[in-house]
TORDORO-494849 format. One line per field, with one value per residue: x, y, z of N, C-alpha, C in turn. Coordinates in pm, 1 decimal. Example, Ala and Ser with C-alpha at 12.3 -4.5 7.8 and 13.67 -1.06 7.14 Angstrom:
2
npx	(1319.0|1285.0);
npy	(-569.0|-225.0);
npz	(780.0|708.0);
capx	(1230.0|1367.0);
capy	(-450.0|-106.0);
capz	(780.0|714.0);
cpx	(1320.0|1290.0);
cpy	(-330.0|3.0);
cpz	(780.0|787.0);
% end
This chain:
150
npx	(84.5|71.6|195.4|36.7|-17.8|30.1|-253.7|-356.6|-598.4|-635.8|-511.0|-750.8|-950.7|-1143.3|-1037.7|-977.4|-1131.1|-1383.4|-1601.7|-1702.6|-2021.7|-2145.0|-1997.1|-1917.7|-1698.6|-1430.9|-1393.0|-1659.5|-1799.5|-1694.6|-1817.6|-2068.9|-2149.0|-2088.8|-2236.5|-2455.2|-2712.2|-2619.2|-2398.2|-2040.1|-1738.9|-1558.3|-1661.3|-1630.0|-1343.0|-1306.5|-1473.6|-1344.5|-1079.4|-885.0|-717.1|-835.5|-716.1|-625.7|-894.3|-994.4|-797.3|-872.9|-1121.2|-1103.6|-978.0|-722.8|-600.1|-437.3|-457.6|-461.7|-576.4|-670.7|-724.2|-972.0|-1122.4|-1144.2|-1267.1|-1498.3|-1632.4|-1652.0|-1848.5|-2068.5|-2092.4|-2081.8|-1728.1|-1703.7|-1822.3|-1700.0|-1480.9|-1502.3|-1562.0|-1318.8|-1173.7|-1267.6|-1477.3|-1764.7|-2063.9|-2204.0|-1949.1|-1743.5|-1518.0|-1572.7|-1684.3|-1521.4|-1396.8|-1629.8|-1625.0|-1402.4|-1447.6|-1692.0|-1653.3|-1694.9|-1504.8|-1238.9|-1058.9|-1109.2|-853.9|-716.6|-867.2|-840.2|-590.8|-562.8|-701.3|-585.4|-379.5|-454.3|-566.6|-328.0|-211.8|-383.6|-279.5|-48.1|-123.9|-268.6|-95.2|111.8|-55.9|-96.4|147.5|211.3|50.1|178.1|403.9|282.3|193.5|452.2|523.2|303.6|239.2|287.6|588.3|651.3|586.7|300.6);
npy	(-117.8|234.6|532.6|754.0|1127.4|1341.4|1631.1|1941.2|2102.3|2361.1|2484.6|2444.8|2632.0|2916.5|3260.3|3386.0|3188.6|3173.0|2944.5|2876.5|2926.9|2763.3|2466.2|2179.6|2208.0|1993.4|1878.2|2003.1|1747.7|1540.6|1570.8|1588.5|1328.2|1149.9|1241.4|1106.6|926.7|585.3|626.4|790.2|916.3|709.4|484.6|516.0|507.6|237.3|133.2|197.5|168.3|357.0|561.0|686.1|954.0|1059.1|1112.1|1302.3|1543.7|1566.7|1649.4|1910.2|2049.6|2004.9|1985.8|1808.0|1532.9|1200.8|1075.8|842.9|781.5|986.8|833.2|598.4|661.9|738.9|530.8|315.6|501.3|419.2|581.0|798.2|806.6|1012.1|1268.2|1270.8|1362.1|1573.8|1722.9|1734.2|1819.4|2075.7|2184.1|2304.0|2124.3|2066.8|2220.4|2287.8|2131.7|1992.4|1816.2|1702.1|1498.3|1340.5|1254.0|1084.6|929.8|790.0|641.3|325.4|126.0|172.5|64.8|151.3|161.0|281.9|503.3|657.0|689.9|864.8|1107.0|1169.5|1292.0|1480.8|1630.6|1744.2|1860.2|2088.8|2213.5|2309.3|2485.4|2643.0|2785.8|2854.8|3058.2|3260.5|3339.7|3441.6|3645.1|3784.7|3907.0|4092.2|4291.3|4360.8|4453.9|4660.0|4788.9|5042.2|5113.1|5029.4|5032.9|5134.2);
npz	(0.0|-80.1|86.5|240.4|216.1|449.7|516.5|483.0|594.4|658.5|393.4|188.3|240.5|297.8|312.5|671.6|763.8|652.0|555.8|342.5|218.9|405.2|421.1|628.4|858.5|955.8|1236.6|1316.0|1156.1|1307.2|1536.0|1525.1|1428.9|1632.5|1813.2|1771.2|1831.1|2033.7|1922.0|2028.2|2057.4|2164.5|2058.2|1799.6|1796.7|1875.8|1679.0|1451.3|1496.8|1509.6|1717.6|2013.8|2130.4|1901.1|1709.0|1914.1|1948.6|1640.9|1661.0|1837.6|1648.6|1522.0|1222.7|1108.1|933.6|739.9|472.6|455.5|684.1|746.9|564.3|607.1|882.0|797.6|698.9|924.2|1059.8|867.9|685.8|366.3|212.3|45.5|184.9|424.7|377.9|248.4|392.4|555.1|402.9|419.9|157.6|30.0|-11.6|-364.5|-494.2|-724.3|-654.4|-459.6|-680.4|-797.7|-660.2|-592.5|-833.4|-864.8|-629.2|-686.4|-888.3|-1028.2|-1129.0|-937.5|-704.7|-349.0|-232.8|-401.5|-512.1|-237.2|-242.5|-526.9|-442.9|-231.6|-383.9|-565.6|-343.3|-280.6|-480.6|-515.6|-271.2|-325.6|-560.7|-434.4|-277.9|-464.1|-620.2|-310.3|-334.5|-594.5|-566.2|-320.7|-488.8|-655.6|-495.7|-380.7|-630.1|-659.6|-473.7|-173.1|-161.4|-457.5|-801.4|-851.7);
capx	(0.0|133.2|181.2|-37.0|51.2|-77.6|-283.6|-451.1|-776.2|-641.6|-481.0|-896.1|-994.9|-1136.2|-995.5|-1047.1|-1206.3|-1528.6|-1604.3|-1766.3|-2130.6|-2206.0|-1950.6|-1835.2|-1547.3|-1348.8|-1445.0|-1799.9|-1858.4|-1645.4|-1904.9|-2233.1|-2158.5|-2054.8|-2357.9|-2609.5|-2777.5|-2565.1|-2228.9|-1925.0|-1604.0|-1465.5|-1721.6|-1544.3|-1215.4|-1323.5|-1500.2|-1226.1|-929.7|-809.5|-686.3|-938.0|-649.3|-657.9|-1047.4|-1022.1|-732.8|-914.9|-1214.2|-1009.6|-902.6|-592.8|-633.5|-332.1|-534.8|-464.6|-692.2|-676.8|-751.7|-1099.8|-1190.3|-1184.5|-1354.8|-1654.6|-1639.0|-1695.5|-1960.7|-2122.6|-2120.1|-2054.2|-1630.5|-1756.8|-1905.7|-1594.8|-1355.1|-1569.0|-1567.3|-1185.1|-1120.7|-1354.6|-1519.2|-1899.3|-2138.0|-2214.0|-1892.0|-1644.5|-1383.5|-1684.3|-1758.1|-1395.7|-1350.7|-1713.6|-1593.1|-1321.2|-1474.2|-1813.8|-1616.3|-1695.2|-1377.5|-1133.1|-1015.4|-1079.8|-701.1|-684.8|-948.4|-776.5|-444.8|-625.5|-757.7|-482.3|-295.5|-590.3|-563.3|-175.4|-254.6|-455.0|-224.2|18.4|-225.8|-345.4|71.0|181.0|-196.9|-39.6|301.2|162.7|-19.0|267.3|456.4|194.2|183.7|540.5|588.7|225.6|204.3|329.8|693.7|671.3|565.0|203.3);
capy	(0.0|374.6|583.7|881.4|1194.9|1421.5|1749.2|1990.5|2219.9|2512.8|2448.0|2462.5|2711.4|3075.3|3378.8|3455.6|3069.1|3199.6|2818.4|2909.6|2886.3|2636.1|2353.6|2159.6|2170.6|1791.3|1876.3|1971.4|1657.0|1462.4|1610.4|1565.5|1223.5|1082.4|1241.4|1022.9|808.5|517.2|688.1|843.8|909.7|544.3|386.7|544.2|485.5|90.5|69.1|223.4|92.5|526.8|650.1|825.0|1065.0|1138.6|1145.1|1396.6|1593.1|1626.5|1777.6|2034.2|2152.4|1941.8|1947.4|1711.5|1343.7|1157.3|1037.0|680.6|786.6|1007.0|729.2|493.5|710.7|765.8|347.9|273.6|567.1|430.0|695.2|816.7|860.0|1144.1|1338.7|1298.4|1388.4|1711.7|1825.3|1755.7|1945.7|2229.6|2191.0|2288.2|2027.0|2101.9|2294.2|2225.1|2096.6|1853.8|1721.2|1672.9|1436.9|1284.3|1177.3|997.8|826.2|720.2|516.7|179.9|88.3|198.8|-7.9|227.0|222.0|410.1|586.8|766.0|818.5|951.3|1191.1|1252.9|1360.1|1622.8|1749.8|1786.0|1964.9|2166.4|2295.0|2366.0|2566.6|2801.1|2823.9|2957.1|3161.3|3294.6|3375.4|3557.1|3808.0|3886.8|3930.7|4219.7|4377.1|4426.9|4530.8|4742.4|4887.0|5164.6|5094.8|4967.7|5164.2|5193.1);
capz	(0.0|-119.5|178.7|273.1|250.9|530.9|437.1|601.3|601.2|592.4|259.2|119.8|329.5|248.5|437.9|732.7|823.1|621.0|500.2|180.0|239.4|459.4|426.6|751.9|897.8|1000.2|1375.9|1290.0|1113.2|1373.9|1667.1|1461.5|1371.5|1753.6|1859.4|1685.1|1942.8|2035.2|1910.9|2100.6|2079.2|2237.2|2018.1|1682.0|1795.3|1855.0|1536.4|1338.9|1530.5|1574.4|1891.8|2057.6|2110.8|1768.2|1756.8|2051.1|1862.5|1518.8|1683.2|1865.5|1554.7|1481.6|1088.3|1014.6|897.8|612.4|371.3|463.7|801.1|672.6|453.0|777.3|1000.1|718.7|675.3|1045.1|1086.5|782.1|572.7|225.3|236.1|15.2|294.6|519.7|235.8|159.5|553.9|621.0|321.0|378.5|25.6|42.6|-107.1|-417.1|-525.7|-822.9|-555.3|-453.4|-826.4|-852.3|-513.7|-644.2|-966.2|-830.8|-517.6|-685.4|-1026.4|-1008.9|-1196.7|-870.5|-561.3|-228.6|-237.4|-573.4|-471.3|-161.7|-330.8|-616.0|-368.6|-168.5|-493.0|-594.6|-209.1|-294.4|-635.0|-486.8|-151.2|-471.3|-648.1|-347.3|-241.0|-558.7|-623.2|-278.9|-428.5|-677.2|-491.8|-250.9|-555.2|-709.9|-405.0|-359.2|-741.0|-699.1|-319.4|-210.5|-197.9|-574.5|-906.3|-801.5);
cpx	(89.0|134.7|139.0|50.0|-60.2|-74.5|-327.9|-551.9|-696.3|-593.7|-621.1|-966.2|-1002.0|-1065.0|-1034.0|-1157.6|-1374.6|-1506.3|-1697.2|-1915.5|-2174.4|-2125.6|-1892.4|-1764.3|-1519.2|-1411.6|-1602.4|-1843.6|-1810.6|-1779.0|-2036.2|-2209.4|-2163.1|-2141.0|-2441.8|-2626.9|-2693.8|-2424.8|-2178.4|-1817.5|-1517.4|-1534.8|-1630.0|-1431.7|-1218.7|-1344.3|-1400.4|-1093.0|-815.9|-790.1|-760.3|-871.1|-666.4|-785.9|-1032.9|-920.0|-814.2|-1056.3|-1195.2|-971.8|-786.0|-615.3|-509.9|-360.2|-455.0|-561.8|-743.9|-767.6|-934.8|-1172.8|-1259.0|-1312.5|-1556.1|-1707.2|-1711.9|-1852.1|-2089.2|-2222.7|-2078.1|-1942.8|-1632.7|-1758.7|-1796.1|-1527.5|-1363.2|-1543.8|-1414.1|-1118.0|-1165.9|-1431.0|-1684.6|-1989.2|-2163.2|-2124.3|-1809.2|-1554.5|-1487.0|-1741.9|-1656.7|-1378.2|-1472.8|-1668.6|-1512.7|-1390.6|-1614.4|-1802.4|-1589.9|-1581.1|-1271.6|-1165.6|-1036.3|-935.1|-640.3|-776.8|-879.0|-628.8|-454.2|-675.4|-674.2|-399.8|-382.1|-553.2|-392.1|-159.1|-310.5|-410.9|-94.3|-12.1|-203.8|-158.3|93.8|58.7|-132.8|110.6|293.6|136.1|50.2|345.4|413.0|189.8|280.9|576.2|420.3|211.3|275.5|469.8|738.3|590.3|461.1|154.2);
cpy	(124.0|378.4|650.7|996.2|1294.4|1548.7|1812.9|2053.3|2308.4|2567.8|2501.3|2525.0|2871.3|3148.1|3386.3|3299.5|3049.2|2993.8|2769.7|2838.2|2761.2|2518.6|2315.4|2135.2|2039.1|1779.7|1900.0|1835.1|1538.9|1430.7|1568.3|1400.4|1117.9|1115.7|1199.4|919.7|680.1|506.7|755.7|828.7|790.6|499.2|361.9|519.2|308.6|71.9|119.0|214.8|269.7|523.3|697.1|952.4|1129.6|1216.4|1295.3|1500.5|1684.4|1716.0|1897.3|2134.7|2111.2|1971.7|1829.8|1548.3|1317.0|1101.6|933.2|689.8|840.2|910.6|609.7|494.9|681.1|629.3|313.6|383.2|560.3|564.5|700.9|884.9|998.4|1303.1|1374.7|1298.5|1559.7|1774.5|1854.0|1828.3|2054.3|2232.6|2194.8|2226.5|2139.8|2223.7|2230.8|2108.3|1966.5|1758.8|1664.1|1531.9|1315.6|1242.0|1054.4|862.2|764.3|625.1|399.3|90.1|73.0|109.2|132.0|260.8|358.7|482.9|722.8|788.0|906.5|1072.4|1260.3|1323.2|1478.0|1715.2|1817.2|1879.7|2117.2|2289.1|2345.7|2486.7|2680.0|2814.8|2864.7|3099.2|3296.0|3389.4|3539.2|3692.2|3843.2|3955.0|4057.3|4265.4|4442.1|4480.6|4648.2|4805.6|4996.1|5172.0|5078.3|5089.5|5211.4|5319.9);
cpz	(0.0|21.9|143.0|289.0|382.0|484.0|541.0|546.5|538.0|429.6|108.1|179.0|284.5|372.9|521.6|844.5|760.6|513.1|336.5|156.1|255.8|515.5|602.5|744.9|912.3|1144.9|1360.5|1255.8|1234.0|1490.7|1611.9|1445.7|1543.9|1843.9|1836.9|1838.9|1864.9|1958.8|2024.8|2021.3|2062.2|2131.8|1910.9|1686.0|1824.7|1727.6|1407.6|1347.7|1510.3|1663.4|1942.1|2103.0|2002.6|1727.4|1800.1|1971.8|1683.5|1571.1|1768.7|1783.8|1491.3|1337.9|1022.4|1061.4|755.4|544.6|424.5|589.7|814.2|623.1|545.8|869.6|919.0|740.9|802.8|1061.8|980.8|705.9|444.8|218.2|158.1|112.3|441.0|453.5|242.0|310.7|628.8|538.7|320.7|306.8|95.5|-87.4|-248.6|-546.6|-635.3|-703.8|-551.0|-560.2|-870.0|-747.4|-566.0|-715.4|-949.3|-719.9|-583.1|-819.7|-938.2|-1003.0|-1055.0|-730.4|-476.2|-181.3|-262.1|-512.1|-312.8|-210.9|-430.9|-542.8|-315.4|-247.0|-575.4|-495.8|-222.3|-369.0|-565.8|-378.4|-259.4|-527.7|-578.2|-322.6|-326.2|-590.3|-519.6|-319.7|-459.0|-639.0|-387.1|-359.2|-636.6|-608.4|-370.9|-490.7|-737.5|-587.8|-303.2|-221.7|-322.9|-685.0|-899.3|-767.8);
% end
């Protein structure tokens, strides 16, 4: 099995923490989900063989999971790894980012393997993307602010 790379949130994250109408956070979905009658915490970390340190960690705010680890959690909480993909990345349903993550996790064709390295290599693309996007715009600011020809 590949190794994981670890990602984080903030990586897919608007300014400021604004979550781009609506989407949940990794700890939101962590807390909503372990609250369902006859969930916890201990339960999730039995049925998915996690730490409940970790558990206890990611809904704090920790943001550094790996895919494999998401994909797990969704598995045991029977859910749609979709849905805990879309919340540890930030991405609000319904968004490009979300049709992109969809495409991948709902082909028939792919092993759950392929399927989270395929993913984790999007979320990589993607902390790429916004880091140079970044770049950029320190880079116009110091050739357009006021120090610069501006």
């Amino acid at each position: 099995m590949a190794p994981y790379t670890r990602w984080s949130v903030a990586g897919y994250r608007a300014p400021m923490g604004d979550t781009g109408g609506g989407s949940e956070t990794w700890a939101d979905y962590l807390q909503r989900m372990t609250k369902r009658p006859g969930w916890s915490v201990a339960k999730l970390a039995r049925e998915s063989g996690i730490h409940r340190g970790s558990i206890f960690k990611w809904i704090s705010g920790d943001r550094g999971m790996t895919v494999a680890n998401v994909v797990t959690i969704a598995k045991a909480l029977g859910d749609d790894p979709v849905n805990a993909l879309r919340a540890a990345a930030g991405i609000a349903a319904g968004s490009s980012d979300d049709e992109e993550i969809n495409l991948v996790m709902t082909d028939p064709r792919l092993t759950d393997c392929i399927k989270e390295r395929i993913v984790s290599l999007i979320l990589d693309r993607r902390a790429r993307e916004r880091a140079a996007s970044l770049e950029e715009t320190r880079r116009m600011i110091e050739l357009l602010g006021p120090s610069g020809v501006g």
